[in-house]
PyMOL CGO cylinders between C-alpha atoms (Angstrom):
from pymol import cmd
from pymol.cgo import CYLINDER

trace = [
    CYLINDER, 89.10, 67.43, 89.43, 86.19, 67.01, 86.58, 0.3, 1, 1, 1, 1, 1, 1,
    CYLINDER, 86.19, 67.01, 86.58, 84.08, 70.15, 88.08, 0.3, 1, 1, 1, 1, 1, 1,
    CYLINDER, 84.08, 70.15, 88.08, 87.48, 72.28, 87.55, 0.3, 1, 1, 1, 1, 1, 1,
    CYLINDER, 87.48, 72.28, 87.55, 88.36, 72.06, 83.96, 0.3, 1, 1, 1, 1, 1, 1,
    CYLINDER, 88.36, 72.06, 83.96, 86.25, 74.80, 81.49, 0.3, 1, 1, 1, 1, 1, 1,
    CYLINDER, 86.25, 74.80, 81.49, 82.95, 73.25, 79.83, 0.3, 1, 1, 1, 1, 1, 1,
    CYLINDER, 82.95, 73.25, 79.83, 85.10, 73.69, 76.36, 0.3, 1, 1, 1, 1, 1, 1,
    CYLINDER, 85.10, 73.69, 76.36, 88.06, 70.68, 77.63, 0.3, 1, 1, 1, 1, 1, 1,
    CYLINDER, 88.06, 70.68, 77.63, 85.51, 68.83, 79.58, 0.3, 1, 1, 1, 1, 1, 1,
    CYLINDER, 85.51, 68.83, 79.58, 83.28, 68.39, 76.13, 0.3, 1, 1, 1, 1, 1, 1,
    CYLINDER, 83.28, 68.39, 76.13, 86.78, 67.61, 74.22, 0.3, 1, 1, 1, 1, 1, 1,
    CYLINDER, 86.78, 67.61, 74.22, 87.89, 65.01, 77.04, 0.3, 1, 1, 1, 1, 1, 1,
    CYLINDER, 87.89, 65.01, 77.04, 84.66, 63.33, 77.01, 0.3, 1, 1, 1, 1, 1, 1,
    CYLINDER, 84.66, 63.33, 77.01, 84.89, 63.12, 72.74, 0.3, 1, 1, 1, 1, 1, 1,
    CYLINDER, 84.89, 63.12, 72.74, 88.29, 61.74, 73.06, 0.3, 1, 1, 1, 1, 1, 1,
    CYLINDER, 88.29, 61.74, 73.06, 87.53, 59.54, 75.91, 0.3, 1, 1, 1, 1, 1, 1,
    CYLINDER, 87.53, 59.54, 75.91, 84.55, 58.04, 74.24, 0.3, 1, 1, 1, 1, 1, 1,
    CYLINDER, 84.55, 58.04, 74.24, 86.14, 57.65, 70.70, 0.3, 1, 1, 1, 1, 1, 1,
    CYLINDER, 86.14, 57.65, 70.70, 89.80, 56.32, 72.38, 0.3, 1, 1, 1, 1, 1, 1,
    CYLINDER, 89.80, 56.32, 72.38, 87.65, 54.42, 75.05, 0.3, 1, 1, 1, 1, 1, 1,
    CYLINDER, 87.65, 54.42, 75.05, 85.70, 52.43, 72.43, 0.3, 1, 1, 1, 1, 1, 1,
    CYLINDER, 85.70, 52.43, 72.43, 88.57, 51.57, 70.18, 0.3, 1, 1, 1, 1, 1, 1,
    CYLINDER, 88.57, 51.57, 70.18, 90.63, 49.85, 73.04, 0.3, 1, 1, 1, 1, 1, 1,
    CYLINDER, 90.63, 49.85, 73.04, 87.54, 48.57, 74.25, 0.3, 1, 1, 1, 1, 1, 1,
    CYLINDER, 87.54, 48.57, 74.25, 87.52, 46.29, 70.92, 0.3, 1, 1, 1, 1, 1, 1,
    CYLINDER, 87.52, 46.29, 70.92, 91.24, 45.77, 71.03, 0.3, 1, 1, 1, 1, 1, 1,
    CYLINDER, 91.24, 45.77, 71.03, 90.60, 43.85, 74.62, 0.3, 1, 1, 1, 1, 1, 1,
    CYLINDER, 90.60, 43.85, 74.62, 87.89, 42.39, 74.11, 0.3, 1, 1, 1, 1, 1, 1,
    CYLINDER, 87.89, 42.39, 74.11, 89.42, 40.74, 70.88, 0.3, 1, 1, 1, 1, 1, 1,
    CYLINDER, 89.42, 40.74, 70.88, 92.72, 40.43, 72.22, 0.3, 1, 1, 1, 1, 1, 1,
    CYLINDER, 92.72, 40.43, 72.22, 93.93, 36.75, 73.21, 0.3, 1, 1, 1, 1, 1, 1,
    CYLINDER, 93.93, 36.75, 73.21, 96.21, 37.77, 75.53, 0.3, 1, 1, 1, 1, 1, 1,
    CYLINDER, 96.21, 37.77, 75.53, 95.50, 40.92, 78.15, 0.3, 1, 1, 1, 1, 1, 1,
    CYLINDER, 95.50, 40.92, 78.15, 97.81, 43.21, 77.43, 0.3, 1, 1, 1, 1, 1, 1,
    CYLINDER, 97.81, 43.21, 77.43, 97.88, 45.59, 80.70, 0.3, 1, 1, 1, 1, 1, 1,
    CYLINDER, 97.88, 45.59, 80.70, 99.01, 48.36, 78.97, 0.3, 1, 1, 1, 1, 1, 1,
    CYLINDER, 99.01, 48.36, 78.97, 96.36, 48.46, 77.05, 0.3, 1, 1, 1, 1, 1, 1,
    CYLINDER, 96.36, 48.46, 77.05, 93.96, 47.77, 79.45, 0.3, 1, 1, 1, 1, 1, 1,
    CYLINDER, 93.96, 47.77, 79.45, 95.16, 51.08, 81.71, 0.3, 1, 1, 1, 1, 1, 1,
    CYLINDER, 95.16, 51.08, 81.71, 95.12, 53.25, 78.47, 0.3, 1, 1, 1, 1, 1, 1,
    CYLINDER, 95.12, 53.25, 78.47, 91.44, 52.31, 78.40, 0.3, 1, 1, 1, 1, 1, 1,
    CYLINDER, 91.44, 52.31, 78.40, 91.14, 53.01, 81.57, 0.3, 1, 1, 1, 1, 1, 1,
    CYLINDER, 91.14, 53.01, 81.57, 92.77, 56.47, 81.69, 0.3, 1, 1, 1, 1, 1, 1,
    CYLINDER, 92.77, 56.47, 81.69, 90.57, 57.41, 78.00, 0.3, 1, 1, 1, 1, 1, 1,
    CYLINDER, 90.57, 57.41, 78.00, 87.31, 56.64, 80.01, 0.3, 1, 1, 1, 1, 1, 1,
    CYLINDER, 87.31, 56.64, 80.01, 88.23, 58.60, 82.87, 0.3, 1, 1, 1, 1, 1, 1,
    CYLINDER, 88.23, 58.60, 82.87, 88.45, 61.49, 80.55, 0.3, 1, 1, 1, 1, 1, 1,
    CYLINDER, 88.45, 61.49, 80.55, 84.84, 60.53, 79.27, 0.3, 1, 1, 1, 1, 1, 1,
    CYLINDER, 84.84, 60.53, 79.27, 83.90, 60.60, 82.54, 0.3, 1, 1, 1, 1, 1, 1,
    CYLINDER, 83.90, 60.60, 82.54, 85.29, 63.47, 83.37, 0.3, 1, 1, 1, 1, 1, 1,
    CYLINDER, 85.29, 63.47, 83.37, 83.92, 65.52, 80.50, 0.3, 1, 1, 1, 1, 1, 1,
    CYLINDER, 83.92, 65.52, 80.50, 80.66, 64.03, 80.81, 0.3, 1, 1, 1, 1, 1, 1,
    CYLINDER, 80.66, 64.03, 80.81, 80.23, 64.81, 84.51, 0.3, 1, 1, 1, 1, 1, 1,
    CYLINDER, 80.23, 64.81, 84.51, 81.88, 68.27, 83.92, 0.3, 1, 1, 1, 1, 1, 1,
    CYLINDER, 81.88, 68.27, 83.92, 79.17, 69.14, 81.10, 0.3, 1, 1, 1, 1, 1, 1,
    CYLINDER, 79.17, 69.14, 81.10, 75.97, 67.46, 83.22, 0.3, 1, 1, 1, 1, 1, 1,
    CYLINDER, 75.97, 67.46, 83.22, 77.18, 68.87, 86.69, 0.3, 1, 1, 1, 1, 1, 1,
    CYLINDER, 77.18, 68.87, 86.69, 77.26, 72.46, 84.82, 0.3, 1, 1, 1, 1, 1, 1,
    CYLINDER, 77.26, 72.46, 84.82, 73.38, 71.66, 84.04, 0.3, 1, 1, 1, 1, 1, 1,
    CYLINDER, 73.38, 71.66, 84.04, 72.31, 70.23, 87.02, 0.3, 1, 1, 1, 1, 1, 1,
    CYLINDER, 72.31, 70.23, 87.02, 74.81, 71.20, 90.12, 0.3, 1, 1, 1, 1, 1, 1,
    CYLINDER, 74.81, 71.20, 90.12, 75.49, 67.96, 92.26, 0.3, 1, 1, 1, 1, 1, 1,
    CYLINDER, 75.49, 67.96, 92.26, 74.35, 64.93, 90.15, 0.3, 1, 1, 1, 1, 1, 1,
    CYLINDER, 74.35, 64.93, 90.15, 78.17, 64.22, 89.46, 0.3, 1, 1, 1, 1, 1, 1,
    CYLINDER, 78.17, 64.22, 89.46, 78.79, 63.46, 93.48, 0.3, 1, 1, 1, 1, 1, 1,
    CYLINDER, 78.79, 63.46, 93.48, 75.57, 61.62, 93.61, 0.3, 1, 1, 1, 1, 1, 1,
    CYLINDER, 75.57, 61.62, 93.61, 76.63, 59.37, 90.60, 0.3, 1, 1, 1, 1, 1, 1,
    CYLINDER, 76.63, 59.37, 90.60, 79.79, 58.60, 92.09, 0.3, 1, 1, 1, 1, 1, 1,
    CYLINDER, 79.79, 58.60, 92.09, 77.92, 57.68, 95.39, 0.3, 1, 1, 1, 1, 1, 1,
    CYLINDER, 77.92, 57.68, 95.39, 75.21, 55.92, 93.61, 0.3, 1, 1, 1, 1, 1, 1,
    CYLINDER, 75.21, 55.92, 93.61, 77.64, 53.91, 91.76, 0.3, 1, 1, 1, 1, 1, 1,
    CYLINDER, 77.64, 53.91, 91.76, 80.09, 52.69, 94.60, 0.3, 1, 1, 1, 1, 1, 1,
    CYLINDER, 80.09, 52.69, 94.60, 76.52, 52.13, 96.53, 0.3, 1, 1, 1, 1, 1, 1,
    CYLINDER, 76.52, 52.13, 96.53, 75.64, 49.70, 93.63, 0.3, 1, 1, 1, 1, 1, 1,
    CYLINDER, 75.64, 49.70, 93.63, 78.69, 47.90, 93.51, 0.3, 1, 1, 1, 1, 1, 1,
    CYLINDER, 78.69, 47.90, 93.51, 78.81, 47.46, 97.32, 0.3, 1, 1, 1, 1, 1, 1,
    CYLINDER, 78.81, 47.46, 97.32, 75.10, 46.50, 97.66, 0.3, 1, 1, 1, 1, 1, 1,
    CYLINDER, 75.10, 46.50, 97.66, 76.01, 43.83, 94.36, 0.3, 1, 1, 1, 1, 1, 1,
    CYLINDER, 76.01, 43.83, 94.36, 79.23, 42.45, 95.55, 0.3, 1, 1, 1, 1, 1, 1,
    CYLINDER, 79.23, 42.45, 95.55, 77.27, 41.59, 99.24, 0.3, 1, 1, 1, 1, 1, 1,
    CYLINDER, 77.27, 41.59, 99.24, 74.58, 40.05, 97.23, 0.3, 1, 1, 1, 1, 1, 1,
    CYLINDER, 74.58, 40.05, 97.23, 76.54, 38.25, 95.46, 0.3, 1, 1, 1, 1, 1, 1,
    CYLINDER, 76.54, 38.25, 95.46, 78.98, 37.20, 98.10, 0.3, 1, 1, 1, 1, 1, 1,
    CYLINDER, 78.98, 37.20, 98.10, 75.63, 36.05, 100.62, 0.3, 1, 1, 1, 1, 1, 1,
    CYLINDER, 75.63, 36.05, 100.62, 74.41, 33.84, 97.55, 0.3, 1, 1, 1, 1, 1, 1,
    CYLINDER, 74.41, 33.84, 97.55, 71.48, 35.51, 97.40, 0.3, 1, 1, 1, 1, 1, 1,
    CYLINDER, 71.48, 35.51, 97.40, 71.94, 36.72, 93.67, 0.3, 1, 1, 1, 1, 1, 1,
    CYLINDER, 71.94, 36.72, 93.67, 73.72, 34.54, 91.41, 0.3, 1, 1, 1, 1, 1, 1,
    CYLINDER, 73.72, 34.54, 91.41, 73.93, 34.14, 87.30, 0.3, 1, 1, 1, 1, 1, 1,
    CYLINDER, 73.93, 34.14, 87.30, 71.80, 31.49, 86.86, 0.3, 1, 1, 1, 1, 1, 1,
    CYLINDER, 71.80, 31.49, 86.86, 71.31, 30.22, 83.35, 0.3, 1, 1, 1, 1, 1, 1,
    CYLINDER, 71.31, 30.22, 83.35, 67.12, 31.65, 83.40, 0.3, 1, 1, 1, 1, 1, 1,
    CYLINDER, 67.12, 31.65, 83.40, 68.64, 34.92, 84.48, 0.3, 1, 1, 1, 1, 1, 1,
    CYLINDER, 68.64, 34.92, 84.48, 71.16, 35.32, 81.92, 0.3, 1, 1, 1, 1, 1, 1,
    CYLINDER, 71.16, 35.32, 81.92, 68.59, 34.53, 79.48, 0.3, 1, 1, 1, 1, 1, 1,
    CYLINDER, 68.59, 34.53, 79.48, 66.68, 37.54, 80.24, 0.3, 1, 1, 1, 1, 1, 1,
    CYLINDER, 66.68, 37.54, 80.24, 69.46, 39.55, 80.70, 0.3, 1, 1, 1, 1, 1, 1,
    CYLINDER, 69.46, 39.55, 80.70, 70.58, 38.80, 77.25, 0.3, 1, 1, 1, 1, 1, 1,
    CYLINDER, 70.58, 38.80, 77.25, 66.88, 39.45, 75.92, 0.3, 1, 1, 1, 1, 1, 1,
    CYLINDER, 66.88, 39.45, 75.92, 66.75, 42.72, 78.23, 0.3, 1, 1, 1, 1, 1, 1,
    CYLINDER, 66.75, 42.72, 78.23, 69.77, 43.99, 77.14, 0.3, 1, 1, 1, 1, 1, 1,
    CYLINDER, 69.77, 43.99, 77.14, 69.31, 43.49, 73.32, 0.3, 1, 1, 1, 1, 1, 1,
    CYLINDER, 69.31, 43.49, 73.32, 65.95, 45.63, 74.01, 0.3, 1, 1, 1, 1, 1, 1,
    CYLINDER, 65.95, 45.63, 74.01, 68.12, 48.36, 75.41, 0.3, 1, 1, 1, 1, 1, 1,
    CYLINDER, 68.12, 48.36, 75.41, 70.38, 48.17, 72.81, 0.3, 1, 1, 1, 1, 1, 1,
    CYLINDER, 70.38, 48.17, 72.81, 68.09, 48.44, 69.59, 0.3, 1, 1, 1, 1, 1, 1,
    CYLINDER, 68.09, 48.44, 69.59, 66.29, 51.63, 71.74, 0.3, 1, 1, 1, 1, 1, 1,
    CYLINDER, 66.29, 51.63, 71.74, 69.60, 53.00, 72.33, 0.3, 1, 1, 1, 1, 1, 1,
    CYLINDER, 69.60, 53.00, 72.33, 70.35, 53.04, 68.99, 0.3, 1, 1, 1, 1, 1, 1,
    CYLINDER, 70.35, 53.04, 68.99, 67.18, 54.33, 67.60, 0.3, 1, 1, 1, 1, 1, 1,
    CYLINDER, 67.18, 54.33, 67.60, 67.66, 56.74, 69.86, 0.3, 1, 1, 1, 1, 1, 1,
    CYLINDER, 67.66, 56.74, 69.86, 71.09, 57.69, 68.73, 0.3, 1, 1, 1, 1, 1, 1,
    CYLINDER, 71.09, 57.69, 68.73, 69.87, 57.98, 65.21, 0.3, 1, 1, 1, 1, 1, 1,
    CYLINDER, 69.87, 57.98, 65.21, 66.73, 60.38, 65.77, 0.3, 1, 1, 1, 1, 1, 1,
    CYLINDER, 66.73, 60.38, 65.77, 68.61, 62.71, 67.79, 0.3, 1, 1, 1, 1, 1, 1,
    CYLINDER, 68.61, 62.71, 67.79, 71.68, 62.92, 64.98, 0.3, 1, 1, 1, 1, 1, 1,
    CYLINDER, 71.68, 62.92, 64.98, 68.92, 63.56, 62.65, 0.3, 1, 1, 1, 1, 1, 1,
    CYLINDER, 68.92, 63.56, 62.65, 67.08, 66.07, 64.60, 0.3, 1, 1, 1, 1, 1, 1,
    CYLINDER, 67.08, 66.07, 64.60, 63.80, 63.69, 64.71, 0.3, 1, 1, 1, 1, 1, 1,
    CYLINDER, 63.80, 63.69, 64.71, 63.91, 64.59, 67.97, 0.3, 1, 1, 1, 1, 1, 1,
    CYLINDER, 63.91, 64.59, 67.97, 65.71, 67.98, 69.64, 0.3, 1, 1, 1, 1, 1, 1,
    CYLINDER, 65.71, 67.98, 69.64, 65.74, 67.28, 73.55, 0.3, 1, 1, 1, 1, 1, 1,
    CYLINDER, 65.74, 67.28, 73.55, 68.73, 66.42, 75.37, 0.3, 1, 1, 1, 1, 1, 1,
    CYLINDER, 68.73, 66.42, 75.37, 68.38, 62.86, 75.65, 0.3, 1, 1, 1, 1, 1, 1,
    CYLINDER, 68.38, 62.86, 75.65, 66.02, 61.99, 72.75, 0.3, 1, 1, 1, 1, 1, 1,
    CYLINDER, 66.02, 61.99, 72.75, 63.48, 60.09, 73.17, 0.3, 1, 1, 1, 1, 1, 1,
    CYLINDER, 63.48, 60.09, 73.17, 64.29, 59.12, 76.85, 0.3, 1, 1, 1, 1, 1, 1,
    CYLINDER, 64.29, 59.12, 76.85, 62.45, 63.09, 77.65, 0.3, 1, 1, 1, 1, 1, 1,
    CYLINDER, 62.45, 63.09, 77.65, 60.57, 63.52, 74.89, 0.3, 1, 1, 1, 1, 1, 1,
    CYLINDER, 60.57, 63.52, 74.89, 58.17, 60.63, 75.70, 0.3, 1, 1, 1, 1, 1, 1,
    CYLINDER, 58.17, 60.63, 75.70, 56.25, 60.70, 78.75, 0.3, 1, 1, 1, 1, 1, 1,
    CYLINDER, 56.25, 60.70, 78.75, 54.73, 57.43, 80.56, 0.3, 1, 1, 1, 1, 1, 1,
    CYLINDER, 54.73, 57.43, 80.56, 51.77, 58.68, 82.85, 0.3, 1, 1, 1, 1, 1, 1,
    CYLINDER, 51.77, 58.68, 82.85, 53.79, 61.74, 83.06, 0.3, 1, 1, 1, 1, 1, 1,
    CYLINDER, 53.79, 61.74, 83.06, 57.22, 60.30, 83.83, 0.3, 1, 1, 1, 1, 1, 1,
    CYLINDER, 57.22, 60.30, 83.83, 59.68, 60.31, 81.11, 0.3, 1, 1, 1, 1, 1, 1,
    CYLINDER, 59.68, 60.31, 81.11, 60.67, 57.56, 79.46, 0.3, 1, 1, 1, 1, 1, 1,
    CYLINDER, 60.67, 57.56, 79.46, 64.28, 57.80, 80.29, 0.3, 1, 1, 1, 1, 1, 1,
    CYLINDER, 64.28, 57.80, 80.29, 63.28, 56.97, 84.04, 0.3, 1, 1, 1, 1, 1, 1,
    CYLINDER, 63.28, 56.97, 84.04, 61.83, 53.46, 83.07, 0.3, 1, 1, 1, 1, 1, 1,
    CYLINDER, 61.83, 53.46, 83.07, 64.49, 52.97, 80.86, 0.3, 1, 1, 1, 1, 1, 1,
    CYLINDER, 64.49, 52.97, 80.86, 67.06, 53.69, 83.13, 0.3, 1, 1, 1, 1, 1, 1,
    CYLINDER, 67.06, 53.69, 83.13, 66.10, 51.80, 86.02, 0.3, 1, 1, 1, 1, 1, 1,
    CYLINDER, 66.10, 51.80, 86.02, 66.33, 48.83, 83.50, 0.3, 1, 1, 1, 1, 1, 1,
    CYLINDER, 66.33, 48.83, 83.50, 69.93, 49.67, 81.71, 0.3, 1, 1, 1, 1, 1, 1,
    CYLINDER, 69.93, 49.67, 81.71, 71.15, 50.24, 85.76, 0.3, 1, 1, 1, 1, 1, 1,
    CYLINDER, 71.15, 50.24, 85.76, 69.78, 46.84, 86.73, 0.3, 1, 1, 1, 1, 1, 1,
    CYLINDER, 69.78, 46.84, 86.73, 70.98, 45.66, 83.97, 0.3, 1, 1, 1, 1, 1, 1,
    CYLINDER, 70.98, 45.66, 83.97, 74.66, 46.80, 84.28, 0.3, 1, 1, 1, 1, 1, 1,
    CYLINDER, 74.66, 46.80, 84.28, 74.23, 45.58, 88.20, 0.3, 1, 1, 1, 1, 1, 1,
    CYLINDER, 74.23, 45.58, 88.20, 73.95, 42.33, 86.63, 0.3, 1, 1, 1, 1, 1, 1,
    CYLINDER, 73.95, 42.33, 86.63, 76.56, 42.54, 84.64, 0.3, 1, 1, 1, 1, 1, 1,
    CYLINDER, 76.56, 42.54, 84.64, 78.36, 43.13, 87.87, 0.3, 1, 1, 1, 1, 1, 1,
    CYLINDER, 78.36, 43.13, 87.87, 77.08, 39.60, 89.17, 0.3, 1, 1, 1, 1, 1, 1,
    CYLINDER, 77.08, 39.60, 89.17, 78.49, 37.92, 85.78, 0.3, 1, 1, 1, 1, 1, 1,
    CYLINDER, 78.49, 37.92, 85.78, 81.59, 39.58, 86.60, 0.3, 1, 1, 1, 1, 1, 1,
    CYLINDER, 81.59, 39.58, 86.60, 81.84, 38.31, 90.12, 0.3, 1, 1, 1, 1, 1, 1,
    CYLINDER, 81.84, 38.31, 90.12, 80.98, 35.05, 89.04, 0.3, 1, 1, 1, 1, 1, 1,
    CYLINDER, 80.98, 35.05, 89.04, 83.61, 34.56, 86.11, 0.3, 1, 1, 1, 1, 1, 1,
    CYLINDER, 83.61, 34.56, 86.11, 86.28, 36.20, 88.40, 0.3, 1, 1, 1, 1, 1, 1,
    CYLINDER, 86.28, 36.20, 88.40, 85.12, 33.13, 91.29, 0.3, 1, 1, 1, 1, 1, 1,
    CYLINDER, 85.12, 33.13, 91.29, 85.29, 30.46, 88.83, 0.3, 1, 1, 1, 1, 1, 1,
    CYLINDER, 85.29, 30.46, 88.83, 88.62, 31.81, 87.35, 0.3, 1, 1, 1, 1, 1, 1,
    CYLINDER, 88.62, 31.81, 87.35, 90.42, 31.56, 91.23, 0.3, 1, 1, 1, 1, 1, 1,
    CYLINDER, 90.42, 31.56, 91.23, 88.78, 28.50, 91.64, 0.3, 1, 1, 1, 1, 1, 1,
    CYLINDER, 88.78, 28.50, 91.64, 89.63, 26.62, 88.56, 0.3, 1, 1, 1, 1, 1, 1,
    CYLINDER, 89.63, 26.62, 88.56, 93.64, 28.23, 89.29, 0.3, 1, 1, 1, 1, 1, 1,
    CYLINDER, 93.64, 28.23, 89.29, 93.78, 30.47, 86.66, 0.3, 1, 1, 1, 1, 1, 1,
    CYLINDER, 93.78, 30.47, 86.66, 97.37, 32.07, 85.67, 0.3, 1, 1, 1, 1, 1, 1,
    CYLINDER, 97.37, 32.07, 85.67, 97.77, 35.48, 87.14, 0.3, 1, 1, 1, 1, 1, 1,
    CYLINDER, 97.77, 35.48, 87.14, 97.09, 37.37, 83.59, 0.3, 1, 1, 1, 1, 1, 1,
    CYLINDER, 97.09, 37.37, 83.59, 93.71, 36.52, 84.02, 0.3, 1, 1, 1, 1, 1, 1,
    CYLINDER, 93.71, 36.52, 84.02, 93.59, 39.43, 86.69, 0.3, 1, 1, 1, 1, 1, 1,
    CYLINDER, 93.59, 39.43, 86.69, 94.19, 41.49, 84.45, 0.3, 1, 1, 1, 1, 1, 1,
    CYLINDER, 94.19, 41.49, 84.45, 90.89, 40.40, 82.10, 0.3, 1, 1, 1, 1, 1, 1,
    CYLINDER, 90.89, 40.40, 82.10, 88.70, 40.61, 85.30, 0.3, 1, 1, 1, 1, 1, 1,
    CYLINDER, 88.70, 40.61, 85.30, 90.00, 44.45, 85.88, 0.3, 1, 1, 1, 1, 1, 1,
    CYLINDER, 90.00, 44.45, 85.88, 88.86, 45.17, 82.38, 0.3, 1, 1, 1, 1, 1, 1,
    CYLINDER, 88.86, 45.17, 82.38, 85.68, 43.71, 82.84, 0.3, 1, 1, 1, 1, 1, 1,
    CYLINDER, 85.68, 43.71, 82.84, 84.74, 45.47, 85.60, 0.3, 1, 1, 1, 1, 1, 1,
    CYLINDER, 84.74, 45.47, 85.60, 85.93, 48.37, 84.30, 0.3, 1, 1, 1, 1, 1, 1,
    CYLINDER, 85.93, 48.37, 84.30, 83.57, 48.43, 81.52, 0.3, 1, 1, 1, 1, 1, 1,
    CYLINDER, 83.57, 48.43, 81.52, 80.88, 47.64, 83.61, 0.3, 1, 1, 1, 1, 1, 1,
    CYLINDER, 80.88, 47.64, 83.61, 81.51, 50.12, 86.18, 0.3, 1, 1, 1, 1, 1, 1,
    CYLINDER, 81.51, 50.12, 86.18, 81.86, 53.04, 83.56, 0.3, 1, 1, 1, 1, 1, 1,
    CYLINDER, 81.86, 53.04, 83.56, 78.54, 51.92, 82.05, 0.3, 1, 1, 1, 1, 1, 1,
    CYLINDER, 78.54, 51.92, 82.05, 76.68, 51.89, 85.71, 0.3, 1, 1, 1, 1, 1, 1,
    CYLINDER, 76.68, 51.89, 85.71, 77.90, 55.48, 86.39, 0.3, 1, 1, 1, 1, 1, 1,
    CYLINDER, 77.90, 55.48, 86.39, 76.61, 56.26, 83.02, 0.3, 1, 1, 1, 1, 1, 1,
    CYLINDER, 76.61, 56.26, 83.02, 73.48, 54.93, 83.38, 0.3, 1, 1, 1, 1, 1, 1,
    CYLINDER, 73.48, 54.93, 83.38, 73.19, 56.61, 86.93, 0.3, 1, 1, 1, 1, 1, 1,
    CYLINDER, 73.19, 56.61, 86.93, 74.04, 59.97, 85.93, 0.3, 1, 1, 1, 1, 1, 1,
    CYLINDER, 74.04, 59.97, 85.93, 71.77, 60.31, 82.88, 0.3, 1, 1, 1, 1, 1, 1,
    CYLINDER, 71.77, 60.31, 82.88, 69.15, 58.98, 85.36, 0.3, 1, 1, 1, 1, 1, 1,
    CYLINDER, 69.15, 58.98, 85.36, 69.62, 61.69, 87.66, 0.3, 1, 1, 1, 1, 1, 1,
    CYLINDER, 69.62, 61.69, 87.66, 70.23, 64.41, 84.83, 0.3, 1, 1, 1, 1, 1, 1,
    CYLINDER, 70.23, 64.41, 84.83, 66.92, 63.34, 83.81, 0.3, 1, 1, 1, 1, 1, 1,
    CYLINDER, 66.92, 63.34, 83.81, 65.06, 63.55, 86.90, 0.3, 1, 1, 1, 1, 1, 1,
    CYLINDER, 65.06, 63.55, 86.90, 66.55, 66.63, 88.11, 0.3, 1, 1, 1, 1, 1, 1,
    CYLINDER, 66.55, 66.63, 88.11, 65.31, 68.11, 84.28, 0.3, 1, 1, 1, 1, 1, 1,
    CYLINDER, 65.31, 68.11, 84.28, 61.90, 67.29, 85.34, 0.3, 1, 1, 1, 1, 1, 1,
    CYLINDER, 61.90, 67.29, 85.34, 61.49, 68.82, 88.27, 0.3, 1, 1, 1, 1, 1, 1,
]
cmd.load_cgo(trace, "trace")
């Protein structure tokens, strides 16, 4: 559905998506009661993110929007048997570096952000091609991290949902858990597709 729409709605989608996305985003995350018609407005704004970001990388580099989408449900499977097995659980060492790791990502993210809106730095993903580690770009190794990262996340997720059914939470709370992993999901396929977009630009 993405792939069909012209490059000029996909890149207006993906601005609204990401501007309407991010303001419910805060409005749920503040909220103290889930309001689930908020939380499937968010939803439907970062499906047209999605959308327009997939339609504008897929136009660059044919095929990396199916392989994010299989990438990401391969994630969440692959996290939710971990999880489930008890091999992988949110232990209070591992959310420690999580938080650490993810602050990391977040001040280069930023910096990022900034150079490329000044024009410090005029490739498509900033610093994350501009820089090259033993002639792999930077965006690879940072990448691997955010997507590890965001499988993580997933783990949390799992975890607070578990402890929610087991302490008998009220049925609202479902509706908290679906916004959490929504979030997370939409940042994994983000995460997966730059990676890809990235690799395929370097070949």
């Amino acid at each position: 559905m993405a792939l069909a729409v012209p490059q000029g709605t996909g890149s207006m989608l993906m601005i609204l998506g990401a501007l309407g996305g991010f303001a419910l985003a805060m409005v749920n995350t503040f909220k103290k009661q889930p309001s689930p018609a908020l939380i499937l407005a968010y939803a439907l704004l970062e499906g047209f993110f999605l959308g327009g970001l997939t339609r504008i990388l897929d136009n660059l580099y044919p095929g990396v929007g199916i392989q994010a989408v299989v990438g990401t449900l391969s994630v969440f499977a692959v996290t939710l048997v971990l999880f489930k097995s008890g091999k992988v659980r949110a232990t209070p060492k591992l959310m420690r570096f999580f938080m650490i790791a993810l602050i990391g990502y977040a001040v280069f993210a930023l910096v990022n952000l900034v150079m490329m809106w000044t024009g410090a730095v005029n490739t498509p993903f900033g610093l994350s091609t501009s820089v090259e580690i033993f002639g792999i770009p930077l965006g690879v190794f940072i990448g691997v991290l955010a997507i590890g990262l965001a499988a993580f996340s997933l783990i949390m997720d799992f975890t607070s949902i578990e402890a929610a059914i087991s302490a008998g939470a009220p049925q609202r709370f479902s509706w908290t858990a679906a916004f959490g992993l929504t979030v997370t999901l939409v940042w994994l396929y983000v995460e997966i597709i730059r990676l890809l977009s990235i690799l395929r630009g370097n070949d």
